[in-house]
Each structure stands twice: as structure tokens, then as C-alpha cells.
NUGU-277986 format. One line per field, with one value per residue: residue number from 1; x, y, z of N, C-alpha, C, O in turn. Coordinates in steps of 0.2 Angstrom, whole numbers, plus 5000, padded with zeros to 4 digits. Layout:
<pts>
drenmar: (NUM | ...)
n.c1: (X | ...)
n.c2: (Y | ...)
n.c3: (Z | ...)
ca.c1: (X | ...)
ca.c2: (Y | ...)
ca.c3: (Z | ...)
c.c1: (X | ...)
c.c2: (Y | ...)
c.c3: (Z | ...)
o.c1: (X | ...)
o.c2: (Y | ...)
o.c3: (Z | ...)
</pts>
This chain:
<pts>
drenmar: (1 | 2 | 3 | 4 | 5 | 6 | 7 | 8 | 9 | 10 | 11 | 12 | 13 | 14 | 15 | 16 | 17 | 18 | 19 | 20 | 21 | 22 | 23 | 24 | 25 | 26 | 27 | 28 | 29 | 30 | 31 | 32 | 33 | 34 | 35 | 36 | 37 | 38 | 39 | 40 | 41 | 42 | 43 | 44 | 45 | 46 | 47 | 48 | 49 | 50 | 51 | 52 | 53 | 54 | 55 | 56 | 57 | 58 | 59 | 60 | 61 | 62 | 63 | 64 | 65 | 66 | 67 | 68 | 69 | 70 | 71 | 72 | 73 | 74 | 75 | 76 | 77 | 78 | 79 | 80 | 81 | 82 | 83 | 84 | 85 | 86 | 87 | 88 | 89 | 90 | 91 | 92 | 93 | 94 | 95 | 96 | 97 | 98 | 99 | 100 | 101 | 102 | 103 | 104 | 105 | 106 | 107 | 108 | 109 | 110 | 111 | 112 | 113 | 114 | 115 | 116 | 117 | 118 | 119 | 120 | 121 | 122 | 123 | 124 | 125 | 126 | 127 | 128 | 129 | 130 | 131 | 132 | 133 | 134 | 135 | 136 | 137 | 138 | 139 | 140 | 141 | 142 | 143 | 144 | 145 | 146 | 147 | 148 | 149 | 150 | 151 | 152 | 153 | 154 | 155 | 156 | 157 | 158 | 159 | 160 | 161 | 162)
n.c1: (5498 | 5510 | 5520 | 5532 | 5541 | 5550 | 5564 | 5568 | 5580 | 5595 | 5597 | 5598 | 5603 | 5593 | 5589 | 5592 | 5580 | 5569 | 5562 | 5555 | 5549 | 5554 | 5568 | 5578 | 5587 | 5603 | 5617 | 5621 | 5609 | 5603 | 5609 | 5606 | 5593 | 5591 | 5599 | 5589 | 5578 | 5582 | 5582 | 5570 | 5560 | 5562 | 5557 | 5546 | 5526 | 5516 | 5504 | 5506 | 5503 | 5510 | 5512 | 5516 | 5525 | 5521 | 5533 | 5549 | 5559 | 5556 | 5548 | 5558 | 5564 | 5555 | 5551 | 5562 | 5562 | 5550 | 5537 | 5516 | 5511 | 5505 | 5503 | 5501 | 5497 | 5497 | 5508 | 5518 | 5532 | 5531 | 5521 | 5514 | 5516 | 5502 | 5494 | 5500 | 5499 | 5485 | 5482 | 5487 | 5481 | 5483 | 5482 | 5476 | 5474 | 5465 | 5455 | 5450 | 5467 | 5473 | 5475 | 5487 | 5502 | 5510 | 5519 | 5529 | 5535 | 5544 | 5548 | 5560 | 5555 | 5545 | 5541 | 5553 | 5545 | 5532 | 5538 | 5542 | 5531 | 5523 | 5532 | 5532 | 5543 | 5553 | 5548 | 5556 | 5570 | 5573 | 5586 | 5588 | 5593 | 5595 | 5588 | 5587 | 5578 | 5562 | 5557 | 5541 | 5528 | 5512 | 5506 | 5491 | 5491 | 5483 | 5472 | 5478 | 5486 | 5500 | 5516 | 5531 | 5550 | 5553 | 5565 | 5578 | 5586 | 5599 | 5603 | 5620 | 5624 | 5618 | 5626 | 5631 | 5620 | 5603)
n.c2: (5485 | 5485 | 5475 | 5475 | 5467 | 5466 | 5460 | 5457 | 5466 | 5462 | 5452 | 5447 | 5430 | 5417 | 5417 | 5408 | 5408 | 5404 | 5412 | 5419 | 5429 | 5441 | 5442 | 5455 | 5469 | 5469 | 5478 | 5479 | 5478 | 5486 | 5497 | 5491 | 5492 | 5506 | 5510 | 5504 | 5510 | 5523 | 5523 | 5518 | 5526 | 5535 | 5530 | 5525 | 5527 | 5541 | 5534 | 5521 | 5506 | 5500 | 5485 | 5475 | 5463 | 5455 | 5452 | 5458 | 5461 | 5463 | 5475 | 5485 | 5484 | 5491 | 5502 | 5510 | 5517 | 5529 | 5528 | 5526 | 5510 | 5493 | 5482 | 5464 | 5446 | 5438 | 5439 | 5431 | 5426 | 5410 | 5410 | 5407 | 5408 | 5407 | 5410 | 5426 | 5429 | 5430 | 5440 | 5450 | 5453 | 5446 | 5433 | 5428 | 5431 | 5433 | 5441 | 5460 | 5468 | 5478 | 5495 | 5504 | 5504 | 5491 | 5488 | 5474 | 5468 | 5456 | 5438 | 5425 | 5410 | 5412 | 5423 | 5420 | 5409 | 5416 | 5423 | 5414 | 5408 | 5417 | 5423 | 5410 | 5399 | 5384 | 5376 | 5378 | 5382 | 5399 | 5410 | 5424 | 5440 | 5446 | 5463 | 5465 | 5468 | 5463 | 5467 | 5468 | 5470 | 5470 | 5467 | 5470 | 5461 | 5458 | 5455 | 5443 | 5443 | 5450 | 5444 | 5456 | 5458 | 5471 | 5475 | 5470 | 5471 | 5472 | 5478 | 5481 | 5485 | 5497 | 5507 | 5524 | 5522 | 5531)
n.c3: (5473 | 5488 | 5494 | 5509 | 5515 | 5530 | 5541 | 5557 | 5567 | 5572 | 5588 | 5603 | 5609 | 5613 | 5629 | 5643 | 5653 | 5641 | 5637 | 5622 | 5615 | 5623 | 5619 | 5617 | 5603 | 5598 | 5602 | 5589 | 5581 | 5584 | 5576 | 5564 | 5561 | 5562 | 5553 | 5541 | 5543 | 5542 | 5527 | 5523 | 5527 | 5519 | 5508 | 5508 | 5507 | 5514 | 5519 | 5520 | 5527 | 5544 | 5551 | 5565 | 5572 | 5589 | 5597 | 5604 | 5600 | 5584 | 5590 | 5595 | 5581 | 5572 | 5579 | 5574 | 5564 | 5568 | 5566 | 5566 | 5572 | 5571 | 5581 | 5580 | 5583 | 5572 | 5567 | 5575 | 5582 | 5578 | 5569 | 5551 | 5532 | 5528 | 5535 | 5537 | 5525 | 5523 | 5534 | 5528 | 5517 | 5505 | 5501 | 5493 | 5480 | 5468 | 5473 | 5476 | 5481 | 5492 | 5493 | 5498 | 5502 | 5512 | 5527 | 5534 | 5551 | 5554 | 5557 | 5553 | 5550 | 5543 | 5534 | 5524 | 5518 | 5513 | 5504 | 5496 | 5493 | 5485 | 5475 | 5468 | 5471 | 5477 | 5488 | 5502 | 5517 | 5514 | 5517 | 5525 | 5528 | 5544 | 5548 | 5537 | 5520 | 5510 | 5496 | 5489 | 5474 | 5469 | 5452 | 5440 | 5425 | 5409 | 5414 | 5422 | 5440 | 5445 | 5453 | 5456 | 5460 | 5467 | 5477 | 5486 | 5501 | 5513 | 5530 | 5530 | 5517 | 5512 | 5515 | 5507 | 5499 | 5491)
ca.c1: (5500 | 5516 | 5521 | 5538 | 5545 | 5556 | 5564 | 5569 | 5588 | 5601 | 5594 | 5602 | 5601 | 5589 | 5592 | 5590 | 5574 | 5568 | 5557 | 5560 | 5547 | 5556 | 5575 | 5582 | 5591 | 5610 | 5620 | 5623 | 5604 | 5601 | 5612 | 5606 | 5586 | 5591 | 5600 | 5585 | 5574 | 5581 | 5581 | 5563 | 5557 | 5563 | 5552 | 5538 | 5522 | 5513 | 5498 | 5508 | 5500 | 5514 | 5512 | 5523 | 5524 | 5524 | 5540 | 5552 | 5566 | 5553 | 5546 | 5563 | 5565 | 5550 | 5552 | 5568 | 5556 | 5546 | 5530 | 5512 | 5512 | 5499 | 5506 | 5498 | 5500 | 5499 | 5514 | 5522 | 5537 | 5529 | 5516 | 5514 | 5516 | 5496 | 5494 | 5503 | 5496 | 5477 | 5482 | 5489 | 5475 | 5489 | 5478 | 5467 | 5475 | 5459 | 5450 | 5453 | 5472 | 5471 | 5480 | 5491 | 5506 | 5511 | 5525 | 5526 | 5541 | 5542 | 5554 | 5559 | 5557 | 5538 | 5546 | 5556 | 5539 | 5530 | 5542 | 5542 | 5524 | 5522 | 5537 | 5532 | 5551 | 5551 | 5546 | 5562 | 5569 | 5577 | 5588 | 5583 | 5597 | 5592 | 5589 | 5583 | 5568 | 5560 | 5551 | 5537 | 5523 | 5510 | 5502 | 5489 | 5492 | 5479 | 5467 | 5482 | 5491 | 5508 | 5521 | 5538 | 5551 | 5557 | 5570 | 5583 | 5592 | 5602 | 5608 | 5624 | 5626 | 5615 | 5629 | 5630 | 5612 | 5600)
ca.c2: (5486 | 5485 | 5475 | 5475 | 5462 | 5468 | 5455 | 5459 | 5468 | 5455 | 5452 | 5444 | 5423 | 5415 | 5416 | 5403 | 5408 | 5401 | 5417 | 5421 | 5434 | 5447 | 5445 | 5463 | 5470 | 5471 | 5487 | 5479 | 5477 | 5495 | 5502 | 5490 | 5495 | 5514 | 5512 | 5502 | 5513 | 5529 | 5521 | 5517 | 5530 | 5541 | 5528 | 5524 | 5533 | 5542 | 5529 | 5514 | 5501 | 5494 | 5479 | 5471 | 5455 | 5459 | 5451 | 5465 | 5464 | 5465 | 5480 | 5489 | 5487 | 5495 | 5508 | 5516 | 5520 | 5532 | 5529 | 5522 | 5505 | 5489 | 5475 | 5457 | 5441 | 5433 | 5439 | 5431 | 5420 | 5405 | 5410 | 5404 | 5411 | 5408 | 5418 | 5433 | 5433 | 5430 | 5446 | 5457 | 5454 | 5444 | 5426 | 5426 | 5435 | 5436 | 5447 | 5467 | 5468 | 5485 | 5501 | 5506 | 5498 | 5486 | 5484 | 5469 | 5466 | 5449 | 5433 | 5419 | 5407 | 5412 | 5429 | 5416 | 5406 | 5421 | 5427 | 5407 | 5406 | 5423 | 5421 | 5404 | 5398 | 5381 | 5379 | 5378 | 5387 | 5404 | 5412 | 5429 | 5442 | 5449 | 5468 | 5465 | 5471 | 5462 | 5475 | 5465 | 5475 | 5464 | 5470 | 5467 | 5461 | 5456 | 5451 | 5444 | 5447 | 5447 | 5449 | 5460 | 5458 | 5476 | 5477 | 5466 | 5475 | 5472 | 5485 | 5483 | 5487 | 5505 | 5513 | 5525 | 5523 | 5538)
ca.c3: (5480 | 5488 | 5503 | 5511 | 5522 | 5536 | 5546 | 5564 | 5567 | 5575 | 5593 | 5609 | 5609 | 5617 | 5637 | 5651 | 5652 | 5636 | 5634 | 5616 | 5614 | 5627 | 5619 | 5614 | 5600 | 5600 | 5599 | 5581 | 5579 | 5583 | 5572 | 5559 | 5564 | 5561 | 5545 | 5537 | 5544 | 5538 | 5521 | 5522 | 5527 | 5512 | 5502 | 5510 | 5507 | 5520 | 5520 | 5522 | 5535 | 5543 | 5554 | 5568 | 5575 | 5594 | 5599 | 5609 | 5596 | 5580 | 5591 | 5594 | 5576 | 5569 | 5583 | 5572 | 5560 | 5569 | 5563 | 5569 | 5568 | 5575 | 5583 | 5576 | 5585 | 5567 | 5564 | 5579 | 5577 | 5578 | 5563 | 5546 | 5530 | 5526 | 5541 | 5537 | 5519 | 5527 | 5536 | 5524 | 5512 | 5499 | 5501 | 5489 | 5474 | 5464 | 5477 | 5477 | 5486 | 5496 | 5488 | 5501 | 5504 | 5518 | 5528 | 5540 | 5552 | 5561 | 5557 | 5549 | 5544 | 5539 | 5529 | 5518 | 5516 | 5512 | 5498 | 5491 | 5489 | 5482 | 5470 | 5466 | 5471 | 5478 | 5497 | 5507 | 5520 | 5512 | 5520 | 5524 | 5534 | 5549 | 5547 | 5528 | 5518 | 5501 | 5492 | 5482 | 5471 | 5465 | 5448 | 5435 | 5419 | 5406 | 5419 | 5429 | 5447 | 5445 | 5457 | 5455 | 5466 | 5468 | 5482 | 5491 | 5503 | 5518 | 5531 | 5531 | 5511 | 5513 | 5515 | 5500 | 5494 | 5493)
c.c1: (5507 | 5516 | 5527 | 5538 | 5553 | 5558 | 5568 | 5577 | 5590 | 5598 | 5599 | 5601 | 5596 | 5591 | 5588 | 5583 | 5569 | 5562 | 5559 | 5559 | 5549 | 5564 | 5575 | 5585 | 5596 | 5611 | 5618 | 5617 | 5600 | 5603 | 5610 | 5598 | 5587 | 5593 | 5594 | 5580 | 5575 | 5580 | 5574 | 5561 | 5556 | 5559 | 5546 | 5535 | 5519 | 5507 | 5502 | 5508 | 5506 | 5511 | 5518 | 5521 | 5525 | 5530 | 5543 | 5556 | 5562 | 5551 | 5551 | 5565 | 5561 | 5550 | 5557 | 5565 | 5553 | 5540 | 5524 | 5512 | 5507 | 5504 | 5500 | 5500 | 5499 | 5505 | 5520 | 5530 | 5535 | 5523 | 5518 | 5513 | 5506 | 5495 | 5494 | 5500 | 5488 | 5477 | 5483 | 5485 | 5478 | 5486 | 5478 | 5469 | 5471 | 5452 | 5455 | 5460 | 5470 | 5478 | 5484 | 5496 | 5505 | 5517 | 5524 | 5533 | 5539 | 5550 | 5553 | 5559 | 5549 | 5540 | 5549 | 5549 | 5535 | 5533 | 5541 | 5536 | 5522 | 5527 | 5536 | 5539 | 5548 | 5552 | 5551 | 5564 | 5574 | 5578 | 5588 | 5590 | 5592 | 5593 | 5585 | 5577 | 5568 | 5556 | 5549 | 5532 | 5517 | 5506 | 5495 | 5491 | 5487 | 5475 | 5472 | 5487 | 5497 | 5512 | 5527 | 5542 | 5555 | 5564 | 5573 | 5587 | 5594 | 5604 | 5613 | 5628 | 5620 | 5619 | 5630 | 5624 | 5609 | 5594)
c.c2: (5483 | 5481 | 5472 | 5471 | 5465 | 5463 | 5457 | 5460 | 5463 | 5458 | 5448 | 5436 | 5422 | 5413 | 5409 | 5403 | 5406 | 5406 | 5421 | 5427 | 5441 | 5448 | 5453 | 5463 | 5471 | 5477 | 5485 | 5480 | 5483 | 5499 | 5498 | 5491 | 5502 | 5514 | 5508 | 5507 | 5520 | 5527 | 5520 | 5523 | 5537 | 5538 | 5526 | 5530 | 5534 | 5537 | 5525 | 5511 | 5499 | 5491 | 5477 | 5466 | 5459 | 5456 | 5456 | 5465 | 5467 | 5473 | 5486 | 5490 | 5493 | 5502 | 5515 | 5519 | 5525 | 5535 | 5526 | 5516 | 5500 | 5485 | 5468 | 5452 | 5438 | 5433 | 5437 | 5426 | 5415 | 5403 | 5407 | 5408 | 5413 | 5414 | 5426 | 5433 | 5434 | 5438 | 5451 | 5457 | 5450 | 5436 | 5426 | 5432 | 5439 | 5439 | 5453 | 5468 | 5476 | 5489 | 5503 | 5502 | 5495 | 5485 | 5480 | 5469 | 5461 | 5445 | 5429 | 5414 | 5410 | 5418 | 5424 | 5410 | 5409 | 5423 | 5420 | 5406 | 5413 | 5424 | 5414 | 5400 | 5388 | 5381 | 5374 | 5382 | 5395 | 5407 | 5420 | 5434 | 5447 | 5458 | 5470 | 5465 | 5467 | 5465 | 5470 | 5470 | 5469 | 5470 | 5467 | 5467 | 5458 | 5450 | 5445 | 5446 | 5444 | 5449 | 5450 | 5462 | 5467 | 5479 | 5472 | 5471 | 5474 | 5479 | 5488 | 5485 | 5493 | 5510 | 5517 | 5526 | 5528 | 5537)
c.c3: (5481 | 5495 | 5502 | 5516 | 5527 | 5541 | 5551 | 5565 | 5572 | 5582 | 5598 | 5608 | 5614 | 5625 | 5639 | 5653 | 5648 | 5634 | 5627 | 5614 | 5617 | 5624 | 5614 | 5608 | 5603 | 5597 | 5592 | 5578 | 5579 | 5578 | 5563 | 5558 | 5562 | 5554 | 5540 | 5537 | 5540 | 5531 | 5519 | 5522 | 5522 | 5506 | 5505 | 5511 | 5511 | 5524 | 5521 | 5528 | 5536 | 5552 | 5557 | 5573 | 5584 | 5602 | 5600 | 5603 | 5588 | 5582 | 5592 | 5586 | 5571 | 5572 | 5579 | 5565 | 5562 | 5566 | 5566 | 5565 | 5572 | 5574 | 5582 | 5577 | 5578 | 5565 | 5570 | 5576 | 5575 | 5573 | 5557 | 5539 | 5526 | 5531 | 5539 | 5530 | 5519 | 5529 | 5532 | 5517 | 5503 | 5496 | 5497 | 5485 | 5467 | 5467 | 5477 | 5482 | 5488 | 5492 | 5492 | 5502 | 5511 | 5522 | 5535 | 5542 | 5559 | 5557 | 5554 | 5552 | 5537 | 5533 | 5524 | 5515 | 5513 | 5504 | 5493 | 5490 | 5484 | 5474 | 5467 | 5468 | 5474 | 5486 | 5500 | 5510 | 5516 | 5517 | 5523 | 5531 | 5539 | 5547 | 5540 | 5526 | 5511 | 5501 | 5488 | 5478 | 5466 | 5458 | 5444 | 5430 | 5413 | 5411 | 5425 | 5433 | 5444 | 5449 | 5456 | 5459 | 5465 | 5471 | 5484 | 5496 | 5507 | 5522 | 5530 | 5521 | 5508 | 5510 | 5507 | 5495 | 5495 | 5497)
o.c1: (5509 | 5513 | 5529 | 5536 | 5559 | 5553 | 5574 | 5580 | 5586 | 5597 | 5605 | 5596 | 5596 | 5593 | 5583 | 5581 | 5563 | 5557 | 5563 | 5563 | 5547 | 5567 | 5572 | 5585 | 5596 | 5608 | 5614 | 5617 | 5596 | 5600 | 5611 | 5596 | 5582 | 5590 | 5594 | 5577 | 5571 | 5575 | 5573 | 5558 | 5552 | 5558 | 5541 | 5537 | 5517 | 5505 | 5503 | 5511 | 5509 | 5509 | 5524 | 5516 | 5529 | 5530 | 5541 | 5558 | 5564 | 5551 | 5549 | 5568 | 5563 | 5549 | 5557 | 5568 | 5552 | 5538 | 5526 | 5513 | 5503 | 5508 | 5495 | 5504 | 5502 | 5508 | 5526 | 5532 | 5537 | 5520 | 5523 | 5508 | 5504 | 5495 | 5490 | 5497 | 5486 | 5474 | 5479 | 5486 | 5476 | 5487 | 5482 | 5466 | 5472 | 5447 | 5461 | 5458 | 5466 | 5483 | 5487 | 5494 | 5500 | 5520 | 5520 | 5538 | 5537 | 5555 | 5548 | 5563 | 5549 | 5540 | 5547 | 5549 | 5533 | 5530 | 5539 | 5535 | 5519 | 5524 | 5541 | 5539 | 5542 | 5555 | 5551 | 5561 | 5581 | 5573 | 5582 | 5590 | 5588 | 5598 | 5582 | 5572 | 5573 | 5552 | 5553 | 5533 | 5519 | 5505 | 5495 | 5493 | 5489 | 5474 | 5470 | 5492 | 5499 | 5512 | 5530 | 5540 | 5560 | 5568 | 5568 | 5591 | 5590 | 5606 | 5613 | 5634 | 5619 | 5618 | 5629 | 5623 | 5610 | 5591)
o.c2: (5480 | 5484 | 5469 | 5472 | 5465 | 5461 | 5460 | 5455 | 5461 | 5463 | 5446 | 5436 | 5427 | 5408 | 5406 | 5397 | 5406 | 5404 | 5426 | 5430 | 5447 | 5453 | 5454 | 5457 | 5472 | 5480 | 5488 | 5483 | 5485 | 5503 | 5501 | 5492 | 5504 | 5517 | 5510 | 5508 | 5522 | 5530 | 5522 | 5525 | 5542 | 5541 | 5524 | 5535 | 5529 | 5538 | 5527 | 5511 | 5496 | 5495 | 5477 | 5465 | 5464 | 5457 | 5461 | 5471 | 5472 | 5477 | 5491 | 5496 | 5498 | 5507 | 5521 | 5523 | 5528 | 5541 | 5521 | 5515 | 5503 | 5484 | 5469 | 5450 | 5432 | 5429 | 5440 | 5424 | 5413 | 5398 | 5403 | 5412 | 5418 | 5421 | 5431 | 5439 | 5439 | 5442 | 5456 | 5461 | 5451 | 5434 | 5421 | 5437 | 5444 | 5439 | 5452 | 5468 | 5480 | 5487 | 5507 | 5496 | 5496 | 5480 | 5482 | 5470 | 5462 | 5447 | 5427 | 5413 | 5410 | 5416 | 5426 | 5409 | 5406 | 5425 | 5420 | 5403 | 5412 | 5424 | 5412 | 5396 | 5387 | 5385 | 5368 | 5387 | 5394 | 5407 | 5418 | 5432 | 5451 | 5459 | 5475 | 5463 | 5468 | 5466 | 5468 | 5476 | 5465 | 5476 | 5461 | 5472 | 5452 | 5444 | 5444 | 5449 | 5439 | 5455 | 5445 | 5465 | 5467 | 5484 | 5468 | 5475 | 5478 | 5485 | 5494 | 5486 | 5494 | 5514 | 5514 | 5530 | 5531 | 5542)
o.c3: (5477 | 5500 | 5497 | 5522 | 5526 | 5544 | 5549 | 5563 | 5576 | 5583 | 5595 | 5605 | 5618 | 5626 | 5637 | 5654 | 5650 | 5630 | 5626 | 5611 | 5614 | 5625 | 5608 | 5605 | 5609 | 5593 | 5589 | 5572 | 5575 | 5575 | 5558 | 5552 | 5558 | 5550 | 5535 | 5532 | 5536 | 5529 | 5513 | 5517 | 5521 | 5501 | 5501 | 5513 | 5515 | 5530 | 5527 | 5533 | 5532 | 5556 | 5554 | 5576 | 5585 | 5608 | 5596 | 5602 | 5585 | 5578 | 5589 | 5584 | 5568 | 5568 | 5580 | 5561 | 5557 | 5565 | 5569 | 5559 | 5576 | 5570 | 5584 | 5573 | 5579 | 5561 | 5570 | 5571 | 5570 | 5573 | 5557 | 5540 | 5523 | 5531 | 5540 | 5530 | 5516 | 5525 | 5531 | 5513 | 5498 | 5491 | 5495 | 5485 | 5464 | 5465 | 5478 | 5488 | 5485 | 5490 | 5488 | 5504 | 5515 | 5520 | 5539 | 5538 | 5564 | 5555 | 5552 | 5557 | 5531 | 5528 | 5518 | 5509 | 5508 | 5499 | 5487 | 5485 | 5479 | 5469 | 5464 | 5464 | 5474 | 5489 | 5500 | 5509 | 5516 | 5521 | 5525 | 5537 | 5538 | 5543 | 5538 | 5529 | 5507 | 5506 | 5483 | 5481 | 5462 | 5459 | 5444 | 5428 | 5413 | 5411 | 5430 | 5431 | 5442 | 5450 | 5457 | 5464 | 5462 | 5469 | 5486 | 5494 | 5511 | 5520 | 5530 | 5519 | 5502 | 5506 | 5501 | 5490 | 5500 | 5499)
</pts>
């Protein structure tokens, strides 16, 4: 199984209003939402669940995908990486993982949590660019899960790729 982390395109600061769930993309965040999106969309397979946290800037960016997607308060900003692995069926490594891939898009810091427990790395905050997708694949191997990190990739160094 394959699950893909998207983390939400560059967004407006937090307003006066301290409502964080409603800030926007920026122009820059649209065009950084459209060029991931077309890139994904030339690899992801037509089953692919993808999952969006339902935060407005998380939503505009899923949006430049143009594909069905479910919004999932677990993946809000203020989630946790157990959370999100609970959800996407990743927990509990030695139960059947689901065969379609995954993509989730919401934020960090739980995204960098996610990728550190998975990777084993040690749990601190990574850094994780706005716009950006890790491509993990988990496999088996002699009866164990192993996970491969497949992808890094930023928006802004697209340009050029197929």
C-alpha cells in the first residue's frame, strides 16, 4: 500500500480573528496546489482514497486535483500522528494494510510526526514544505512490513519533471 502525504499550499497568516480553520490560499499557494496536483495526478491510480483534513486552505488545495475526495476531522490541524495512522489503517502494522493507495492532505506538525514514526527517525519536529508530498509504500518482506520512502518532492522543483 502506498500512502502519500500532502501538506497544504502556502495559506494567508493567521487573521485577527484567530479563526485558523477558514485562512485561504495565496496566489502563490494556488499555483503551488496546481503544479502538485498536476504532477499527482499523472501518478496516482484511479482507486486512490484521498483524505482532506477540513481546513479551507487544506480544501483549496485538494481541490486543484480534481478528484472525489472526504473531508476527516482527524486530520484537522490540531490532530496527531496516531490519529491519522488510526485512520488511514497504517496503526497496527501487523493487521491487513488496504490495497489502494492513500492520500491525506492536512498539516504539520502531525505530517512530520507521521513520517517519524513510520520511518523510525527520531521524534522531533521535521520540517515539511508547504505544498510538498512524501510518497511512502509500505511492503512485505520475509513476513515483515517494511516501509520505502519513494518521493520527496516540493512544488517549486516540478518544473521539468514528467
Amino acid at each position: 500500500m502506498d500512502l502519500i502525504l500532502w501538506r497544504h499550499a502556502d495559506a494567508t497568516p493567521l487573521g485577527e480573528d484567530g479563526d485558523d480553520h477558514s485562512r485561504p490560499l495565496t496566489p502563490k499557494g494556488e499555483r503551488q496546489a496546481a503544479r502538485m496536483a498536476a504532477w499527482l495526478d499523472r501518478q496516482l491510480s484511479q482507486n486512490t482514497r484521498i483524505l482532506c483534513s477540513p481546513a479551507r486552505r487544506a480544501e483549496q488545495t485538494v481541490l486543484a486535483l480534481n478528484r472525489k475526495f472526504k473531508f476527516r476531522e482527524e486530520l484537522s490541524p490540531n490532530s496527531n500522528a496516531d490519529s491519522v495512522l488510526e485512520l488511514v489503517k497504517w496503526h497496527d502494522l501487523s493487521q491487513e494494510l488496504p490495497k489502494s493507495p492513500t492520500l491525506v492532505v492536512g498539516h504539520q506538525p502531525w505530517i512530520g510526526e507521521v513520517i517519524s514514526q513510520l520511518l523510525k527517525l527520531p521524534m522531533h519536529e521535521m520540517a515539511f514544505k508547504k505544498g510538498a508530498i512524501w510518497w511512502l509504500h509500505c511492503r512485505e518482506r520475509e513476513g515483515q512490513h517494511q516501509i520505502v520512502l519513494l518521493a520527496v518532492l516540493s512544488p517549486d522543483r516540478l518544473s521539468g519533471l514528467p
